[in-house]
Structure formats: structure tokens, C-alpha cells
C-alpha positions in Angstrom: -23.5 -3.5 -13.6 -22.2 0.0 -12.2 -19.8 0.4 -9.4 -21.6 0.4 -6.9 -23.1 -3.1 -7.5 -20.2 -4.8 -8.2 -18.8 -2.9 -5.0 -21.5 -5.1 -3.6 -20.8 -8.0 -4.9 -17.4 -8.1 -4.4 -18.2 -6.9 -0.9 -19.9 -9.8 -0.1 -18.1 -12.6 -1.9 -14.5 -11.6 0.1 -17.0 -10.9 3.2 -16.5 -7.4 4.0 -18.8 -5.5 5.7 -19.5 -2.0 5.0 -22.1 0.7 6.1 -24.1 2.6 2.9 -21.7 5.8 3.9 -18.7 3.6 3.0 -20.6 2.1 -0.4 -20.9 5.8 -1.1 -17.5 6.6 -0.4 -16.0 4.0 -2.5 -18.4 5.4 -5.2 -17.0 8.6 -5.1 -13.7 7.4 -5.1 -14.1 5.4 -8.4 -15.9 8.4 -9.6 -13.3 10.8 -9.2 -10.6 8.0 -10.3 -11.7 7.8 -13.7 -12.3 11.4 -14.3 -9.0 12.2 -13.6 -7.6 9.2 -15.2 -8.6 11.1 -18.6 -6.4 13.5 -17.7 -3.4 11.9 -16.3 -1.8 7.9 -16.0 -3.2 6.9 -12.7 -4.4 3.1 -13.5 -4.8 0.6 -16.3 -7.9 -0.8 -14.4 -11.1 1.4 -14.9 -13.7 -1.0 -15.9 -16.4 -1.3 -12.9 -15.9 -4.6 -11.4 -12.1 -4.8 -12.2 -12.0 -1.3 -10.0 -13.8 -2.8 -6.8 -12.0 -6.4 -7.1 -8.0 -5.3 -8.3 -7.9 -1.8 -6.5 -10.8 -1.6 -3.6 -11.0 -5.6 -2.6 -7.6 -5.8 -3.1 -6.5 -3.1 -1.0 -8.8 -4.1 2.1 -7.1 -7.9 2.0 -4.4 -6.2 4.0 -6.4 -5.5 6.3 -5.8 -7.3 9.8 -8.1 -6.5 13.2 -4.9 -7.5 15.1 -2.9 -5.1 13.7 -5.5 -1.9 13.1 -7.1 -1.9 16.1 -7.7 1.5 17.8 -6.7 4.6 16.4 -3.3 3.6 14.9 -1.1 5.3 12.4 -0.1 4.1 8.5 1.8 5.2 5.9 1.4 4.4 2.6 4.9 4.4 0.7 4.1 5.0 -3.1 0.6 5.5 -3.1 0.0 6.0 -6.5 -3.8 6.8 -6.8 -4.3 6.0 -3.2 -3.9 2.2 -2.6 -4.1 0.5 -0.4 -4.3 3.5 1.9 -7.4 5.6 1.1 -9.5 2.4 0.9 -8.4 1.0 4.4 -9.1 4.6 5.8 -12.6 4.2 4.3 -13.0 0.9 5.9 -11.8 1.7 9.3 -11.9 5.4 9.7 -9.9 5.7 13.2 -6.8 5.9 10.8 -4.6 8.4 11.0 -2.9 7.7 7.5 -0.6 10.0 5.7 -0.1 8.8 1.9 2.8 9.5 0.5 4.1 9.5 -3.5 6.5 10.9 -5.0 4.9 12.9 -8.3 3.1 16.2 -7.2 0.5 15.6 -9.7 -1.0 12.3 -7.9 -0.9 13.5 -4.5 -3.1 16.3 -5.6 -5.6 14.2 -7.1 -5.3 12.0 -3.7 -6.1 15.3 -1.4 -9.0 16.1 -3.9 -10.2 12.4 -3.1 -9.4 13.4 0.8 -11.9 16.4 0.5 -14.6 15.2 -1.9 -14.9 11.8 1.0 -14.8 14.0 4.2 -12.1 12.0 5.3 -10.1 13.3 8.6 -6.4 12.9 9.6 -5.2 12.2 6.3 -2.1 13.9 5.4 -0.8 13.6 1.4 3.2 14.2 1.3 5.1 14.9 -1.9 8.0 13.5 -1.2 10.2 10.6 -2.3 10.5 7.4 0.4 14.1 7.6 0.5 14.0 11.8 1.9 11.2 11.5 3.8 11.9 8.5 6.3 14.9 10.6 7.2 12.9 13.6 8.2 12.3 13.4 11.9 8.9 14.1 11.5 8.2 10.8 10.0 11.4 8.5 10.8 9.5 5.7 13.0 6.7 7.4 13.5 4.0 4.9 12.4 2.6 1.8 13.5 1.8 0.3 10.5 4.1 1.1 6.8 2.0 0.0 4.2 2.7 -0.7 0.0 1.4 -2.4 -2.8 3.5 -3.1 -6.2 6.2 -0.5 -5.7 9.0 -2.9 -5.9 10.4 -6.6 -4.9 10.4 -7.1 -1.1 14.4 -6.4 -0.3 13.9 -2.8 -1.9 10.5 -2.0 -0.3 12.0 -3.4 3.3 14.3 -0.7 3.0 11.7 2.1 2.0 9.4 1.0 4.6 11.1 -0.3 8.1 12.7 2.7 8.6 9.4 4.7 8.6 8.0 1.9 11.5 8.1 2.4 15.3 9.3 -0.7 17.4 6.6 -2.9 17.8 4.8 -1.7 14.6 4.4 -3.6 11.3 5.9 -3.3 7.3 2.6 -4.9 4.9 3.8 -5.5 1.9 0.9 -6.6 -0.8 2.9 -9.1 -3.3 1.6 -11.1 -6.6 2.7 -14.8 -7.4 6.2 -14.1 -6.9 5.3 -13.6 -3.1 7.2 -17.0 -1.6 10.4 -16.2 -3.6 10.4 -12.6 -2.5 9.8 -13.5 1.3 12.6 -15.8 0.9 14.4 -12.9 -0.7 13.9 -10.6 2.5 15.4 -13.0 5.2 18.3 -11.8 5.7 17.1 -8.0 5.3 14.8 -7.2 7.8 17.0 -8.2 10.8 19.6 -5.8 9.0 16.6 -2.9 8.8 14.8 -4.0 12.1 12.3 -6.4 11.2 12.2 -10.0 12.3 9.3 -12.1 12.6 7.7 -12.4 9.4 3.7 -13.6 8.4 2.3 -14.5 5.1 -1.3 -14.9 4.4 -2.5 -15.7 1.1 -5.0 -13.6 -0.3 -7.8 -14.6 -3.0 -10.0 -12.2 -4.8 -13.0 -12.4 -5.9 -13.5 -14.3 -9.2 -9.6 -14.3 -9.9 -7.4 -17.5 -9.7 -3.9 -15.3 -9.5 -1.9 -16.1 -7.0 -1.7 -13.2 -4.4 -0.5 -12.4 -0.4 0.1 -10.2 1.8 3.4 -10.6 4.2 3.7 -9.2 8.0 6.7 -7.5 9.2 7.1 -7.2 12.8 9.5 -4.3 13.6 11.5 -5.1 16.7 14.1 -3.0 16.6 15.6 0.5 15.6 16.5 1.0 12.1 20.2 2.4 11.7 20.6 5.8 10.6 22.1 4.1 7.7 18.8 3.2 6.2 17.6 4.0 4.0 20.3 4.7 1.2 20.2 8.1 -0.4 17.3 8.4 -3.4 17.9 5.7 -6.0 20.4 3.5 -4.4 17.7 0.8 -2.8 16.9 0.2 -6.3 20.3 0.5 -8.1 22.0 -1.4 -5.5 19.1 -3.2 -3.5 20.1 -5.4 -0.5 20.5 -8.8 -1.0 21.6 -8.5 -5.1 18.6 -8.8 -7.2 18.9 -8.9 -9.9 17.6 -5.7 -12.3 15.5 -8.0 -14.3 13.7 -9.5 -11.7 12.7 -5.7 -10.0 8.8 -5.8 -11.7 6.2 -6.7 -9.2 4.0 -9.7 -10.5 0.2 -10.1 -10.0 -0.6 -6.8 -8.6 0.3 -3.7 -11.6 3.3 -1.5 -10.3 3.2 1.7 -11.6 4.4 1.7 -15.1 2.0 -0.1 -16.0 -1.0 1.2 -14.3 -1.2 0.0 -10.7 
């Protein structure tokens, strides 16, 4: 089947509703995805149905009307090719999202996605997490931090709180390791902000992998000691994990195609 019906299908099996203009957008987005994934590393997953259940469906599990509501602000931390945040902004266009990666290369494939969708208030930032949530600019600016398979949940706490207003939220898509991770985080978040913590379980569409997506409520400021200066979350991440154990599972991190 071609994208666009498995878009379809996987549309309706997770029950997600989406107006043509979206089916067309998500098109175009897959499109453009694996043209330019001839020319540089920007996923593993290019075959039709894996695209619109591992990259679109996946990305739109984040999604929670709660959260999202109105016209809110998200930042995507480690993008990559765009997910989860170019696929939420499809699916609930009030967005105002700014996606953020660290290779040059990838955010301008993401602002040539931007402009071949028509997509509004979307701003693509070369910059790594660790510089830019100390730029005023963006340093708890946002009322939602989003990021999928960019490291375990103590390391990504610290690129994302920081970036978070008071009251906003830190979504953090995790693989099977997503109970030992949240365990992992505790004692983190109250050190970056955070506190109360939520974890759905997510299921995709014809996959049995385990999968989730966890909640952070930010409830207070983050200290100007957060986040550590560029490499140091990862060398030294808080709460000790070990180096071994960094690899996201379930969901690809970017070494390996996410």
C-alpha cells in the first residue's frame, strides 16, 4: 500500500482523526523524508507503513488535549528529522513550536519540510540543548518541552526542564525501559523543577513493543545551574547511570536512525 493508505489505516486503528489537508501533509512529509534520506542519515525507517506507525503514529501518542489545548508553545529538544514536533504541529496547528537539533544539516531539511507544508510559527534552531536553554530567549519560555529517543530520562530532564515555564510540562517518549527510567528520574526533577510525574502507556498499531510516554509537571524555577555546560549531562548525568545503559530502547535514538 502507499503512504497515504497506511496513514489511513494507522489513522484509524490508534483512532486519530485527521482532515484530508492533514493526510496530505503527512504525505508530503514522508515524501520529502525519503528523498532526502538518499542524501543524508535521517532515519532507518523508510518503508510506508513502518513510516506512519514508528515516526507519524508514534509521534502523535504524545499528544494530550489537556496539555495542548489553545495556542500553546513546544519545543522539541533533538528533533532529528522532525519528531515528534512537526507531526503534532500537523495535527493541532495552533502550535507555536520551535524544533531544535543540533546538526545544521537536519534543521535545514526540517525548514524545507516547514515551507513545502505551509506550516506557520515554526521556528528551526541550530543549536545544541545545553547553549540554547541558557539563552534568554528560550530559558522557560515554553509550555510544553517535548523529545523522543535522545537519551535515558535523568539526561533528557536536564536538557528539557530548564527550557519549561512554571506550570508547563517535560514529554518524554520512552521504549520498554520506560518504568526503570521513571524510577531513574525521581529524585531529578525536584532538583531541575519538576515534580509530579504521569505515565501513560502507549500501543501502536500492529506492534507488541512495549512503549510510553511520561508527564512532567514543572512547578518550579530551574536553577541557573542547569543545565551543565555542553556534554557534561551525558558525561556526568544526574543520578549516575551508568554509560552502558545511555541507549534509548524501543523508540531508535539517533545513531541508529530515529
Amino acid at each position: 500500500m502507499s503512504f497515504m493508505e497506511e496513514m489511513h489505516k494507522a489513522a484509524a486503528v490508534y483512532g486519530i482523526e485527521l482532515t484530508e489537508r492533514q493526510f496530505e501533509q503527512f504525505n508530503c512529509y514522508f515524501e520529502l523524508l525519503i528523498e532526502w534520506n538518499e542524501k543524508m542519515n535521517l532515519t532507518a525507517i523508510t518503508e510506508p507503513r513502518e513510516v506512519a506507525v514508528k515516526h507519524m503514529v508514534d509521534s502523535l501518542s504524545a499528544y494530550d488535549a489537556k496539555i495542548f489545548q489553545g495556542e500553546k508553545s513546544l519545543i522539541d529538544v533533538g528533533t532529528g528529522a522532525g519528531f515528534p514536533g512537526l507531526p503534532l504541529k500537523i495535527f493541532h496547528p495552533e502550535l507555536s513550536l520551535t524544533l531544535l537539533d543540533s546538526l545544521n544539516k537536519r534543521v535545514k531539511f526540517l525548514q524545507t519540510i516547514v515551507d513545502a507544508l505551509g506550516l506557520t510559527n515554526v521556528c528551526c534552531v541550530h543549536a545544541r540543548a545545553e547553549e540554547a536553554a541558557r539563552q534568554k530567549i528560550y530559558r522557560e519560555s515554553f509550555d510544553i518541552a517535548v523529545s523522543r529517543a535522545v537519551a535515558r530520562m535523568p539526561i533528557l530532564a536536564e536538557y528539557c526542564l530548564p527550557f519549561v515555564r512554571r506550570g508547563g510540562y517535560f514529554l518524554a517518549l520512552k521504549g520498554m525501559k520506560y518504568e526503570e527510567e521513571a524510577q531513574e528520574v525521581k529524585p531529578v526533577l525536584r532538583l531541575l523543577g519538576g515534580n509530579s510525574m504521569h505515565i501513560r502507556p502507549v500501543t501502536l498499531p500492529g506492534l507488541s513493543d512495549v512503549r510510553a510516554v511520561i508527564y512532567v509537571k514543572k512547578e518550579k524555577t530551574t536553577s541557573l545551574a542547569y543545565p551543565r555546560k555542553a556534554g557534561m549531562p551525558e558525561k556526568n548525568p544526574l543520578g549516575k547511570i551508568e554509560k552502558k545503559d545511555f541507549a534509548p530502547q524501543g523508540r531508535n535514538n539517533k545513531q541508529s536512525g530515529k
